[in-house]
TORKOL-4160 file (C-alpha; in steps of 0.2 Angstrom, whole numbers, padded with zeros to 4 digits, m for minus):
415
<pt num="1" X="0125" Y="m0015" Z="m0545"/>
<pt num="2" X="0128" Y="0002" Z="m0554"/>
<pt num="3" X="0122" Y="0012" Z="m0537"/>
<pt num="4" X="0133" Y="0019" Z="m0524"/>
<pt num="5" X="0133" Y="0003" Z="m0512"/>
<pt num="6" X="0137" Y="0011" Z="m0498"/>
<pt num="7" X="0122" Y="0025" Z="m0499"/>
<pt num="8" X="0113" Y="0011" Z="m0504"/>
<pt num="9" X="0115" Y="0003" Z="m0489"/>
<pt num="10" X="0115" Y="0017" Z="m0477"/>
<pt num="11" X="0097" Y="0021" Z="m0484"/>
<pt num="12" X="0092" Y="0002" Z="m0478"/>
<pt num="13" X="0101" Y="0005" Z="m0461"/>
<pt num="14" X="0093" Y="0025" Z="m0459"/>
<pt num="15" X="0074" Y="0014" Z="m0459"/>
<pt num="16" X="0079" Y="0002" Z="m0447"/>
<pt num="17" X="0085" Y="0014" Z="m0435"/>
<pt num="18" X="0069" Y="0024" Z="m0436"/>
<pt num="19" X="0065" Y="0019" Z="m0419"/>
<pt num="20" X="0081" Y="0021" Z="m0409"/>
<pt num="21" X="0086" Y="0004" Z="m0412"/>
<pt num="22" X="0092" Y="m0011" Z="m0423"/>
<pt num="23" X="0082" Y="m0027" Z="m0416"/>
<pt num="24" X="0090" Y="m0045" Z="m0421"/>
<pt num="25" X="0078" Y="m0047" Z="m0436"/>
<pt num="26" X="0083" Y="m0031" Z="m0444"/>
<pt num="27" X="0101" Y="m0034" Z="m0442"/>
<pt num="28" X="0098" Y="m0051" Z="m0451"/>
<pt num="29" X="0087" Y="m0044" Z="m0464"/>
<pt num="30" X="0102" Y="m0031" Z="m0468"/>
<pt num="31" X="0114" Y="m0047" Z="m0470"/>
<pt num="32" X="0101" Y="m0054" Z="m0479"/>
<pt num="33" X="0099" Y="m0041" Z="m0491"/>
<pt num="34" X="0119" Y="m0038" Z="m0491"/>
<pt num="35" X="0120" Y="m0055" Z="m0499"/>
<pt num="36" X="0106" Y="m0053" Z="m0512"/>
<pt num="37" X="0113" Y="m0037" Z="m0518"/>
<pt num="38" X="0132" Y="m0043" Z="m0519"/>
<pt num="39" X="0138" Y="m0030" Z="m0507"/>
<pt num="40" X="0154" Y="m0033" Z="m0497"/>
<pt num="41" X="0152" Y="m0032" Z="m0479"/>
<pt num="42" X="0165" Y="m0017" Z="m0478"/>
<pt num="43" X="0152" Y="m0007" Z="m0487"/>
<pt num="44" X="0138" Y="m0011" Z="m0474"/>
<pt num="45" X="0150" Y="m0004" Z="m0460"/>
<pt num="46" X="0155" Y="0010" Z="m0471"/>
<pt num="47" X="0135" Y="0013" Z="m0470"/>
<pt num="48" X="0134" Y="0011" Z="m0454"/>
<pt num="49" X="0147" Y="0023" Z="m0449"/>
<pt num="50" X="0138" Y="0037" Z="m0459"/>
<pt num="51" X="0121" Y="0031" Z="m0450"/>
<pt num="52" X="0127" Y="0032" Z="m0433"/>
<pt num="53" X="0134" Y="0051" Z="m0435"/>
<pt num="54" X="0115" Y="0054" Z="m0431"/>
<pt num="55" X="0116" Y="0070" Z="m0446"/>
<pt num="56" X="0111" Y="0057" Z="m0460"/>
<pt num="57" X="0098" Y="0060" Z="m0472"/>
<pt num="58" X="0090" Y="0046" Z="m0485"/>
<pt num="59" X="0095" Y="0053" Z="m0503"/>
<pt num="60" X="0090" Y="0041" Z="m0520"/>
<pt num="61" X="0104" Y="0033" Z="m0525"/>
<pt num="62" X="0108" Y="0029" Z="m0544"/>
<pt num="63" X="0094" Y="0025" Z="m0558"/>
<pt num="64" X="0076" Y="0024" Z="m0556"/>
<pt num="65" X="0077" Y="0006" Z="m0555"/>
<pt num="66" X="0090" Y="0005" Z="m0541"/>
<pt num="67" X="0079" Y="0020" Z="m0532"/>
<pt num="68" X="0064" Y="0007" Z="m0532"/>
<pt num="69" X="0074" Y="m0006" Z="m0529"/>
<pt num="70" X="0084" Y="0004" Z="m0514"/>
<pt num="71" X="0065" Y="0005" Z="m0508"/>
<pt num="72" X="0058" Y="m0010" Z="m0509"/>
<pt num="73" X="0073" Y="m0018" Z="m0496"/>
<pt num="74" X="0071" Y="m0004" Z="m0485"/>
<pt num="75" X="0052" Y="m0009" Z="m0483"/>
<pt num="76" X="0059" Y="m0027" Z="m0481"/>
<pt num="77" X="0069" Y="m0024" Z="m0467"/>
<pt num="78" X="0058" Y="m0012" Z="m0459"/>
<pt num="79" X="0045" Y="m0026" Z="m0459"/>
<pt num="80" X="0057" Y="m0040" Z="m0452"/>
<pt num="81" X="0049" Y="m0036" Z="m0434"/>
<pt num="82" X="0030" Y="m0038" Z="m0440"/>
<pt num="83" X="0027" Y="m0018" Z="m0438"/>
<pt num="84" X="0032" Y="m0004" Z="m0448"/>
<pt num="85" X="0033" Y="0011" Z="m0434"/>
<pt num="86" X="0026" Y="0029" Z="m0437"/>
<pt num="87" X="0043" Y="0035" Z="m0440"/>
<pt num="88" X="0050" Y="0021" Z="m0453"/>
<pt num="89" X="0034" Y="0023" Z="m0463"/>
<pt num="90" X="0038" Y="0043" Z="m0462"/>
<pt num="91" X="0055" Y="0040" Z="m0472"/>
<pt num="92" X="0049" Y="0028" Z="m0484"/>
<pt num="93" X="0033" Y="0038" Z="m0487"/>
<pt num="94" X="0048" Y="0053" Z="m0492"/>
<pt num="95" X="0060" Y="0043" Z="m0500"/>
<pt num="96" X="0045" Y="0037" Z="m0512"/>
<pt num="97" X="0041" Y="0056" Z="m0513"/>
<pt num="98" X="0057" Y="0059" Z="m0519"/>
<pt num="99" X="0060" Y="0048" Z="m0534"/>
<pt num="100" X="0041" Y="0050" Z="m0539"/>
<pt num="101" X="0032" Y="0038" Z="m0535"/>
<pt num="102" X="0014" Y="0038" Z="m0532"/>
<pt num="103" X="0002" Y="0035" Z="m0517"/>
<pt num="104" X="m0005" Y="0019" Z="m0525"/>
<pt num="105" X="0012" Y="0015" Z="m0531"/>
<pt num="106" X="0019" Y="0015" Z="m0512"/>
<pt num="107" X="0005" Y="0008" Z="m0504"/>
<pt num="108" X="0005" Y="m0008" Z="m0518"/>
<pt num="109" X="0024" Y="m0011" Z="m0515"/>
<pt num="110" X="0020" Y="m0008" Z="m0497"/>
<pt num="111" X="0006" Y="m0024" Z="m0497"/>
<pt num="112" X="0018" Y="m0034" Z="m0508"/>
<pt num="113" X="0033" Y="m0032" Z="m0497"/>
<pt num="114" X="0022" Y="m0036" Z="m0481"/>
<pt num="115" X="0014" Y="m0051" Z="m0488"/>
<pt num="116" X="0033" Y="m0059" Z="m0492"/>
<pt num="117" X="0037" Y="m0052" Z="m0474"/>
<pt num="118" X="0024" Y="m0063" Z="m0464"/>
<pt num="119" X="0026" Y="m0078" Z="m0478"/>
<pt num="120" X="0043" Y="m0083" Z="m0477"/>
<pt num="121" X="0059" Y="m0074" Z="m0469"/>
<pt num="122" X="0079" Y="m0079" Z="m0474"/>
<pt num="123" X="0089" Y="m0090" Z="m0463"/>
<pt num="124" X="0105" Y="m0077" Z="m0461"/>
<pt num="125" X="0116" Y="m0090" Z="m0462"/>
<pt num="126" X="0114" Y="m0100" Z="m0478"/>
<pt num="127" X="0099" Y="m0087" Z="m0485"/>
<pt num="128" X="0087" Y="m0101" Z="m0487"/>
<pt num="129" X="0066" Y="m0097" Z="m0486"/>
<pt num="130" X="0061" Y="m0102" Z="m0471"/>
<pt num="131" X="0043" Y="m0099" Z="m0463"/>
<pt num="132" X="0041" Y="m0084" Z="m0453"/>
<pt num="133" X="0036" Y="m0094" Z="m0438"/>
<pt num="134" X="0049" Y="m0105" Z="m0440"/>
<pt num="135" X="0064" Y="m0107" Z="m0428"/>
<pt num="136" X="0075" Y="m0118" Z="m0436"/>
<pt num="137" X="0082" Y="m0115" Z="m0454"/>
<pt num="138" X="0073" Y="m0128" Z="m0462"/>
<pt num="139" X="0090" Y="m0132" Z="m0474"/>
<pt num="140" X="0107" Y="m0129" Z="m0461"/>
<pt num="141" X="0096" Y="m0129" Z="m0445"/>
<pt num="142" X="0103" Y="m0112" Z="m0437"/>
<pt num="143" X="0093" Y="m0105" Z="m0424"/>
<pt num="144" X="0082" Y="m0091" Z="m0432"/>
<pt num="145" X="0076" Y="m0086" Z="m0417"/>
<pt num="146" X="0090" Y="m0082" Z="m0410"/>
<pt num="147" X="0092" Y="m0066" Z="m0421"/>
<pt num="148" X="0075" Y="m0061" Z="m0414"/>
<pt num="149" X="0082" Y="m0061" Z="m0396"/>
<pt num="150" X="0091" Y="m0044" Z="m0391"/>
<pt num="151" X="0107" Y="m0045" Z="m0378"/>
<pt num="152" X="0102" Y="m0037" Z="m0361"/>
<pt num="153" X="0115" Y="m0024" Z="m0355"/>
<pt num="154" X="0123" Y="m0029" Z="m0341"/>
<pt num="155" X="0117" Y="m0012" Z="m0330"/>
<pt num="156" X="0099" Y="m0006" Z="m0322"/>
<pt num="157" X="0093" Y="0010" Z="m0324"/>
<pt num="158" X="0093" Y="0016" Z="m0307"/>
<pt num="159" X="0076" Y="0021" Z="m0299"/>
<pt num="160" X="0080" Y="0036" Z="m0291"/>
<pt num="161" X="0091" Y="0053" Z="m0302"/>
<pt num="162" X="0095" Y="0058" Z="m0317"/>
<pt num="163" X="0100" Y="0043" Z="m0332"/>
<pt num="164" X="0109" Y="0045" Z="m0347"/>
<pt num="165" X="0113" Y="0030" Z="m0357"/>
<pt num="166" X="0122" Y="0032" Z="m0375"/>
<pt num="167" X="0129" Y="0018" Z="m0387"/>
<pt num="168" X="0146" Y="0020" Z="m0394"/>
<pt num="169" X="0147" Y="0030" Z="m0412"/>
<pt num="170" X="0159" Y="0037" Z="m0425"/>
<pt num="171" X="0150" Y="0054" Z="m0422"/>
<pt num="172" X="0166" Y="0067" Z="m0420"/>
<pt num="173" X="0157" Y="0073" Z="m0400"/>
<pt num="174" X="0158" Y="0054" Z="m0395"/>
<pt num="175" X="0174" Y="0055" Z="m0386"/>
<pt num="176" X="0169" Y="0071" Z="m0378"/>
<pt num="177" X="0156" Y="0063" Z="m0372"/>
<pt num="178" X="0162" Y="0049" Z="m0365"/>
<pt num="179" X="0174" Y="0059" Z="m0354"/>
<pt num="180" X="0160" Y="0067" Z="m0348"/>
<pt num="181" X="0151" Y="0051" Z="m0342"/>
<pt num="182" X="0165" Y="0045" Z="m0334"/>
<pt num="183" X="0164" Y="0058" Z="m0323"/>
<pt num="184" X="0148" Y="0057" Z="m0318"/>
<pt num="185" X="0143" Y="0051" Z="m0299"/>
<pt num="186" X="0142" Y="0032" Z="m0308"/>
<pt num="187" X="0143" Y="0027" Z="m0323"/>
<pt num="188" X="0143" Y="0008" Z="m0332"/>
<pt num="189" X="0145" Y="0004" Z="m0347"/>
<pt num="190" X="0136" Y="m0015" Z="m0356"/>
<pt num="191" X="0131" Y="m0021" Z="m0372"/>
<pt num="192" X="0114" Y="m0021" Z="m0382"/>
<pt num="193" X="0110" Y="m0028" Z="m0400"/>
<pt num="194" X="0130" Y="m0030" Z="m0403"/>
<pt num="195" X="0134" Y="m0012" Z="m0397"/>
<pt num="196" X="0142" Y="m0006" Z="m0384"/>
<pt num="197" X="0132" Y="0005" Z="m0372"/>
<pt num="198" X="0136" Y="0018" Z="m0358"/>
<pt num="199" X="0124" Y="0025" Z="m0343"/>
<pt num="200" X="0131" Y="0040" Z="m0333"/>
<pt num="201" X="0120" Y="0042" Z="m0319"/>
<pt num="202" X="0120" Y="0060" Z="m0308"/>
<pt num="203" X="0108" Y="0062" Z="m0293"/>
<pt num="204" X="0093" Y="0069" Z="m0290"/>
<pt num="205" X="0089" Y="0090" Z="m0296"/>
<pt num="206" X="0108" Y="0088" Z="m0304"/>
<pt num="207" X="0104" Y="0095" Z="m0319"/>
<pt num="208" X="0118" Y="0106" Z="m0321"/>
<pt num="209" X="0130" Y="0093" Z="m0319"/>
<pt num="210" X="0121" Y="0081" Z="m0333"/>
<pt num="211" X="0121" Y="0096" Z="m0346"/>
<pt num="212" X="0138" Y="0097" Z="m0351"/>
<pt num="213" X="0133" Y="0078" Z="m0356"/>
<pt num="214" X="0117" Y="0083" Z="m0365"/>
<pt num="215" X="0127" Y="0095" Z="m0375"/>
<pt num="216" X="0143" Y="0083" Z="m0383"/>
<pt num="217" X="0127" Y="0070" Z="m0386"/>
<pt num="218" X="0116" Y="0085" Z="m0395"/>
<pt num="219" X="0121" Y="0076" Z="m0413"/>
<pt num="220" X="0122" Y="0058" Z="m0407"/>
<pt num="221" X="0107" Y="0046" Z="m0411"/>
<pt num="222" X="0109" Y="0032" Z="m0401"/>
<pt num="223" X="0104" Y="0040" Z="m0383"/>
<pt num="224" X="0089" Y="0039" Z="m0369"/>
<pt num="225" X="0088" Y="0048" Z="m0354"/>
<pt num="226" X="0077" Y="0043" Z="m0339"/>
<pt num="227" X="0073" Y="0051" Z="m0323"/>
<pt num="228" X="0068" Y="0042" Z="m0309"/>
<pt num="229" X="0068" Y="0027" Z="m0317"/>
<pt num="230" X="0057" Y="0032" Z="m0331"/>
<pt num="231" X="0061" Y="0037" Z="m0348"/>
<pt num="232" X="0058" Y="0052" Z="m0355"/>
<pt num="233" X="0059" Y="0062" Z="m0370"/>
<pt num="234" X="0076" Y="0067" Z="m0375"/>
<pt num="235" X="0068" Y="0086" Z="m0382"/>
<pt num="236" X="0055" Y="0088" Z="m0367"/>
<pt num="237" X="0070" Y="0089" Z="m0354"/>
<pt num="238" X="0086" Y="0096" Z="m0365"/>
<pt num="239" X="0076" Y="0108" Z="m0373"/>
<pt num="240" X="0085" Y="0122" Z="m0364"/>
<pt num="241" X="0106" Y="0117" Z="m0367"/>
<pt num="242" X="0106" Y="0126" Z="m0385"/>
<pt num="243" X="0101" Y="0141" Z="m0375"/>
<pt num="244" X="0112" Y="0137" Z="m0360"/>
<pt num="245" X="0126" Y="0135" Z="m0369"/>
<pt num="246" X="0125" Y="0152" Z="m0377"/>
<pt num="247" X="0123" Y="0158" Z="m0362"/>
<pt num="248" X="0139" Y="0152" Z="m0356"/>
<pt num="249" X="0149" Y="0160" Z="m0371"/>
<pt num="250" X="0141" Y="0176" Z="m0365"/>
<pt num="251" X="0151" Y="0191" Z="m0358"/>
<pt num="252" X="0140" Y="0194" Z="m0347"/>
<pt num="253" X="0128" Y="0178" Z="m0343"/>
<pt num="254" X="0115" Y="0184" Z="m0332"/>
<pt num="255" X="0111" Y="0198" Z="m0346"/>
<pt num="256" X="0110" Y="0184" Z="m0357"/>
<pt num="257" X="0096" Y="0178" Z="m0349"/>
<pt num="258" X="0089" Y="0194" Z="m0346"/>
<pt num="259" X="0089" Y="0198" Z="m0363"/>
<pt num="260" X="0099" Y="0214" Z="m0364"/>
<pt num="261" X="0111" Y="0205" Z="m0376"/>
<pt num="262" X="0097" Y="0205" Z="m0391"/>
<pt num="263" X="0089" Y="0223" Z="m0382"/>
<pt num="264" X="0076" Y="0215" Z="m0380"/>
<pt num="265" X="0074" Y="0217" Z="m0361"/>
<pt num="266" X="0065" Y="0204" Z="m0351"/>
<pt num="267" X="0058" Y="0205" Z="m0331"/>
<pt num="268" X="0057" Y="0187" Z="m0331"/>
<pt num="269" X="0076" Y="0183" Z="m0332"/>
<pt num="270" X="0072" Y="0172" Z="m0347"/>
<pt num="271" X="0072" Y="0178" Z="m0366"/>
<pt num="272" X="0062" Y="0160" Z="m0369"/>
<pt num="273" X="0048" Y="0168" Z="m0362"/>
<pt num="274" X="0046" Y="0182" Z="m0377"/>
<pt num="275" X="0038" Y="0194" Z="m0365"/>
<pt num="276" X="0049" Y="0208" Z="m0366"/>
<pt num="277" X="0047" Y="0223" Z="m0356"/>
<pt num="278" X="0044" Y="0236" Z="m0370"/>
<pt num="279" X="0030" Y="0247" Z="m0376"/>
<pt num="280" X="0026" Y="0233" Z="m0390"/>
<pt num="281" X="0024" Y="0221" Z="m0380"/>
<pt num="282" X="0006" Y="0212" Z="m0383"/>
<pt num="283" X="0006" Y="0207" Z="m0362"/>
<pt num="284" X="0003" Y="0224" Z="m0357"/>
<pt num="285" X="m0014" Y="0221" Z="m0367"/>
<pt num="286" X="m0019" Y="0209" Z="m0355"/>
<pt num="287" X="m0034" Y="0214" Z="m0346"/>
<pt num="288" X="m0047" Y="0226" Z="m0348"/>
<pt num="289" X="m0052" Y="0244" Z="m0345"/>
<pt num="290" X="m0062" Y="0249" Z="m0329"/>
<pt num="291" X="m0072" Y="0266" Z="m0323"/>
<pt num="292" X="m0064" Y="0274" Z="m0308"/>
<pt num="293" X="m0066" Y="0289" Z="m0299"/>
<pt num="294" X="m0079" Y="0295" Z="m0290"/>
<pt num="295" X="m0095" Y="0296" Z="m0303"/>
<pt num="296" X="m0086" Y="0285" Z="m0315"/>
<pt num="297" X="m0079" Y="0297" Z="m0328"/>
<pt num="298" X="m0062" Y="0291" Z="m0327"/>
<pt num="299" X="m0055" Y="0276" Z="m0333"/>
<pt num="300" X="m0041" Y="0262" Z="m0329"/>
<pt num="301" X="m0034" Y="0248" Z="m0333"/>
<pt num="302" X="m0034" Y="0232" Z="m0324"/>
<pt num="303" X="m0021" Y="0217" Z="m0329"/>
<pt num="304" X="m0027" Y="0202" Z="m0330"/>
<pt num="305" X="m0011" Y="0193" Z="m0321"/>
<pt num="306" X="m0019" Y="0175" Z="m0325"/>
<pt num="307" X="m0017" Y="0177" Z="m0342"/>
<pt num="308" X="m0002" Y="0184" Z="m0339"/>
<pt num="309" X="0003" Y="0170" Z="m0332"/>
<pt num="310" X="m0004" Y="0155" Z="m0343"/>
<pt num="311" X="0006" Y="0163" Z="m0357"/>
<pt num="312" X="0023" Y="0164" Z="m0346"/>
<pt num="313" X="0019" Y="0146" Z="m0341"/>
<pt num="314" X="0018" Y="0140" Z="m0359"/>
<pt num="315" X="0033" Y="0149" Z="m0367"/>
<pt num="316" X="0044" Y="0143" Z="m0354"/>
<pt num="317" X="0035" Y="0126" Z="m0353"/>
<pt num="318" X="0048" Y="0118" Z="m0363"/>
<pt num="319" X="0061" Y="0125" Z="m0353"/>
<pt num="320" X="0056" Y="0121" Z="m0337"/>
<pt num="321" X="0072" Y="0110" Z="m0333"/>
<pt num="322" X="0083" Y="0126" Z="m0337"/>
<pt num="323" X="0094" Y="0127" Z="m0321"/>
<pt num="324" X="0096" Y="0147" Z="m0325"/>
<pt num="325" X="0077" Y="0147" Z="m0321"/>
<pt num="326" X="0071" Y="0157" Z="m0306"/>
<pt num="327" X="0054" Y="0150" Z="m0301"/>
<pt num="328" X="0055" Y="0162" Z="m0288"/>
<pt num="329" X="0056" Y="0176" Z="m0297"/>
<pt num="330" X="0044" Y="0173" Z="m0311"/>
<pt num="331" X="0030" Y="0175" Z="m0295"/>
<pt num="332" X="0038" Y="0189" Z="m0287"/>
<pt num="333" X="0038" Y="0200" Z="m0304"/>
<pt num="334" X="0020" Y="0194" Z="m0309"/>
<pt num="335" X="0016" Y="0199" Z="m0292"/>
<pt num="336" X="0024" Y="0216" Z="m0291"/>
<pt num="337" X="0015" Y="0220" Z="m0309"/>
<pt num="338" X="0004" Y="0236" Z="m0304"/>
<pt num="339" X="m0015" Y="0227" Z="m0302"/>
<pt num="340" X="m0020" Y="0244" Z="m0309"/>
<pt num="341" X="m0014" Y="0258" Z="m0321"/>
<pt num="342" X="m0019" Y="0276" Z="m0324"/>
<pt num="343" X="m0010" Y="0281" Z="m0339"/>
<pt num="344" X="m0020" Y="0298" Z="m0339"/>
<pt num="345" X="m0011" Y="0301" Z="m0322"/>
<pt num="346" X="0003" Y="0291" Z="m0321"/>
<pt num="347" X="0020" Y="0298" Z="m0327"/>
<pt num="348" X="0028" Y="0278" Z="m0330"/>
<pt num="349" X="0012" Y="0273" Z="m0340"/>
<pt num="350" X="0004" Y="0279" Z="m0358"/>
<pt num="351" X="m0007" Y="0273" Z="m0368"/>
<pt num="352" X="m0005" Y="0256" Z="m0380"/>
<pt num="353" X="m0011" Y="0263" Z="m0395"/>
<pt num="354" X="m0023" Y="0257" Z="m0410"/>
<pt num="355" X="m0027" Y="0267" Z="m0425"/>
<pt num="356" X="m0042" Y="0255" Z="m0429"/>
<pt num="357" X="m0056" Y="0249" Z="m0416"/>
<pt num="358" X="m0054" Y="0232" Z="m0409"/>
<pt num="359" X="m0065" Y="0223" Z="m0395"/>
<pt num="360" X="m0060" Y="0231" Z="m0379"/>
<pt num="361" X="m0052" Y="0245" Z="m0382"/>
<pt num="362" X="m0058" Y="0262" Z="m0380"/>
<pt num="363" X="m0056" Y="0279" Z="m0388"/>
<pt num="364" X="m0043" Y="0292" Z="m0384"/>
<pt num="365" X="m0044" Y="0308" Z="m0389"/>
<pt num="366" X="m0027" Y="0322" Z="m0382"/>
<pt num="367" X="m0022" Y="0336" Z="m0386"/>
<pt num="368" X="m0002" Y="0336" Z="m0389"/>
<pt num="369" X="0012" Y="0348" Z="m0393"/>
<pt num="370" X="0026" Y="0346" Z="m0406"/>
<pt num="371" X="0038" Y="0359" Z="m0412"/>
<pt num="372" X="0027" Y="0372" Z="m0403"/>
<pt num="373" X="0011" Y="0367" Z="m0413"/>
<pt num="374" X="m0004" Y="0361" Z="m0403"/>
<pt num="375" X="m0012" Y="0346" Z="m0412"/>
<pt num="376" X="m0024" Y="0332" Z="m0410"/>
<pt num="377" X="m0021" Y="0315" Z="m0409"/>
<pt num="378" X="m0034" Y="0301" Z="m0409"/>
<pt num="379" X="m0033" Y="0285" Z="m0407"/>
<pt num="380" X="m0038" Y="0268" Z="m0398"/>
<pt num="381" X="m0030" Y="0261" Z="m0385"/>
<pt num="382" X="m0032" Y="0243" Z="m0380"/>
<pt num="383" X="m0019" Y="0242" Z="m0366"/>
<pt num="384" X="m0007" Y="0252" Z="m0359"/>
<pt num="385" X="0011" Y="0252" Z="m0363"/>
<pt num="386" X="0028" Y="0256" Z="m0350"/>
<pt num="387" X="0036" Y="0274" Z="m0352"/>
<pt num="388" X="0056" Y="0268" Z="m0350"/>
<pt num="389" X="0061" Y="0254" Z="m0336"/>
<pt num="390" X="0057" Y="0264" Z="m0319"/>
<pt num="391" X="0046" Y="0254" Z="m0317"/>
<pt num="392" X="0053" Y="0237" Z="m0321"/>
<pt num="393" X="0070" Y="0241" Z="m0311"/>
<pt num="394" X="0057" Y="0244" Z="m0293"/>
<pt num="395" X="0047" Y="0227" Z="m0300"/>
<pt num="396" X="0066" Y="0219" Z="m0301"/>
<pt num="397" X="0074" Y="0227" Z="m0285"/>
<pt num="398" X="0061" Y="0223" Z="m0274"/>
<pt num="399" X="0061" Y="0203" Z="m0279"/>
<pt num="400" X="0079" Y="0201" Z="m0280"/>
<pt num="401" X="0079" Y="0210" Z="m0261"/>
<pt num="402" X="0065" Y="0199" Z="m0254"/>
<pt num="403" X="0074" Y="0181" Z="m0265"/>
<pt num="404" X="0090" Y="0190" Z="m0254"/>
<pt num="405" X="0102" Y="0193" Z="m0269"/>
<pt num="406" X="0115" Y="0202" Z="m0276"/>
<pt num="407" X="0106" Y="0220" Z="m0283"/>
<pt num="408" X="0122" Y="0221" Z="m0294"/>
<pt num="409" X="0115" Y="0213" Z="m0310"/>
<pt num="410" X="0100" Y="0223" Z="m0309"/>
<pt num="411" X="0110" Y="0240" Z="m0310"/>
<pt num="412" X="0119" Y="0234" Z="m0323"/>
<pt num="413" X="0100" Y="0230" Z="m0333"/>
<pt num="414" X="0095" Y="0247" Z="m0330"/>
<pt num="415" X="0111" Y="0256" Z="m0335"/>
C-alpha cells in the first residue's frame, strides 16, 4: 500500500485502546487486518510503540482512498467486541471529520462495517470466515474463543489504601516510574492481555507518598488508580500534582500556595480557589446591604458566608486530595470573615464600586479631595472591597495560632 504502514497501523491500534485496553478480539482483529493489508508484523510494533507513549494523535494517512480505507479497519476492529464505546465512536467520528467525510457517509460505513462484524469474524490463524458465534475455526479448527478470553494478572487490588496499577510502555517517564512503584509499601507486578502490568500499593490518607508516582505516570496511558478497593477516576483524584509539582520547584512553597508568587494573594492557602484577597475580587460582593443604626439611616453590609463558601467548595472540589490543603484553615478564615462591614466607618473597608446600577447595590454619593480640589464622586456600590491586608494578616494570624502553627510564613505574606 502507498500509505505510511506504520501510521496506518497506529490509527487502527489508537481506536482499539479508546477504552483503556486491548481485549483478545481486538488484538486478533489487528492481526487480522495486518494480514489483509500486507503489513509486516515489525510495523504493528513499531505502531504500537507510538500508541503506547500515550501523546498519540489519529492523523490521515496517504490518499483519499487509503484515509477511507484506514477508516473502515478502524471501525472493524473497534467492532470485534460487539460494541463501539463512547470514546472509539469519538475518534472515528473526528477522523471522518478530518478527511471529509459526511454524516451519512460515516453512518452508512458504520452500518456496513457492523453488519460484517456480527456475520462473520476471521479465524487469526489461517484468516478463514468463520461465524461470529463460532468457536472453532471452521477450516484449521483453532480455538476462537480463545482470543476472546483476557489473561488475569496474577495480583488483587487490595481492599483497604491507595492502588496504582500501570502496564509496561516505551513512554520516556516509564522507568522513572517504575522505580517509584518499587518503592512503594507493596508492590507486584502480573500480566493482562499479553502485557506486563504493575500495582504499587501505599496505605491509607498516603497521598503524598503516591504522588511522586502520579506525576512520572502523567503521560502514560495504560494506568488505573483505586482507593479502597474501588476504582476511580485517574483526573478526579490527581487533579492537583501539576500544581504540586510547581509548588515544589518553588522558592518559597508555602507562598506558592498562597499565591504571592503570581501577586495574586489568597486567605485560603490555595490559588485553585481563585478568591483572591484584593479590591476586585467579586466574593466581597457576596451578600447584601442592611439598615443600622438607631432609626435606620445608616447602612451596612452583611456577607453572606454560605455563598461564600459554596463557591470555595466548588473551586477547590477537584482539588480536594491536594495534601497542601488545610481543611482546617479554609473554616477558620471563612469564620474570621467580619459578619458585618461599615465602609462609611471603618478605616480597613471602602466601598466596591459600580458606575452602573445593578440588583442590590445601592447609591453612593462622597465628597473627596484630590490635588487640593474638592470633588464629587458618585457611584454604586454592590459590595465592599478591603483597604490593604490589615485585615487579612488578623483573619491569618488568629487561625494559624488557634491550628498552633508556625506565624513565620504569615509575616512573610504580609511583608
Amino acid at each position: 500500500m502507498s500509505a505510511d504502514s506504520v501510521r496506518f497501523m497506529a490509527n487502527i491500534i489508537q481506536v482499539a485502546y479508546a477504552d483503556g485496553k486491548l481485549s483478545g478480539t481486538e488484538q486478533a482483529a489487528i492481526e487480522n487486518a495486518r494480514k489483509e493489508l500486507g503489513i509486516k508484523k515489525g510495523d504493528v510494533t513499531a505502531a504500537q510503540k507510538m500508541v503506547d507513549t500515550g501523546s498519540y494523535v489519529m492523523k490521515p494517512v496517504g490518499s483519499f482512498s487509503d484515509q477511507v480505507r484506514n477508516l473502515e479497519y478502524a471501525l472493524r476492529v473497534a467492532y470485534a467486541d460487539g460494541d463501539l464505546g463512547s470514546m472509539e465512536s469519538e475518534m472515528i467520528m473526528a477522523y471522518g471529520v478530518a478527511i471529509g467525510l459526511t454524516q451519512v457517509q460515516l453512518e452508512r460505513m458504520r452500518e456496513e462495517v457492523m453488519v460484517q462484524a456480527t456475520a462473520a469474524l476471521r479465524c487469526p490463524s489461517c484468516g478463514a470466515e468463520t461465524p461470529a458465534d463460532s468457536r472453532f475455526c471452521s477450516k484449521c479448527g483453532n480455538n476462537i474463543s480463545v482470543a476472546d478470553e483476557e489473561v488475569q494478572v496474577k495480583y488483587e487490588i487490595p481492599r483497604s489504601g491507595i492502588t496504582i496499577e500501570f502496564a509496561e510502555s516505551t513512554g520516556a517517564s516509564f522507568p522513572k516510574a517504575l522505580e517509584l512503584a518499587k518503592k512503594a509499601s507493596s508492590f507486584q507486578q502480573g500480566t493482562k492481555n499479553k502485557k506486563t502490568w504493575f500495582m504499587a500499593h501505599f496505605a491509607s490518607g498516603a497521598i503524598v507518598d503516591a504522588t511522586p508516582l502520579a506525576e512520572a505516570l502523567g503521560g502514560l496511558r495504560n494506568r488505573s488508580l483505586y482507593i479502597d478497593g474501588k476504582e476511580q477516576q485517574w483526573d478526579e483524584v490527581f487533579a492537583f500534582v501539576w500544581c504540586s509539582s510547581q509548588r515544589g520547584l518553588a522558592y518559597r512553597p508555602v507562598e506558592y500556595c498562597f499565591g504571592k508568587d503570581d501577586n495574586r494573594i489568597n486567605p485560603w492557602g490555595c490559588k485553585q480557589a481563585r478568591m483572591e484577597w484584593t479590591e476586585w475580587a467579586n466574593w466581597f460582593c457576596y451578600g447584601q446591604w442592611e439598615k443600622s443604626g438607631f432609626i435606620g439611616r445608616k447602612t451596612q453590609w452583611r456577607f453572606d458566608k454560605n455563598r461564600i463558601k459554596h463557591e470555595l467548595s466548588t473551586n477547590i472540589y477537584k482539588f480536594r486530595y491536594c495534601p497542601y490543603l488545610n481543611a482546617k484553615l479554609l473554616e477558620l478564615v471563612l469564620q474570621g470573615i467580619p459578619d458585618i462591614v461599615a465602609p462609611n466607618s471603618e478605616s480597613d473597608w471602602d466601598y466596591h464600586q459600580n458606575y452602573r446600577e445593578v440588583p442590590g447595590a445601592i447609591r453612593i454619593v462622597k465628597q473627596e479631595r484630590s490635588s487640593g480640589m474638592t470633588f464629587t464622586n458618585e457611584f454604586w456600590a454592590d459590595g465592599v472591597r478591603p483597604k490593604g491586608l490589615k485585615v487579612f494578616a488578623e483573619i491569618l494570624f488568629k487561625a494559624f495560632t488557634e491550628m498552633k502553627t508556625d506565624l513565620s510564613p504569615i509575616k512573610a505574606l504580609i511583608k
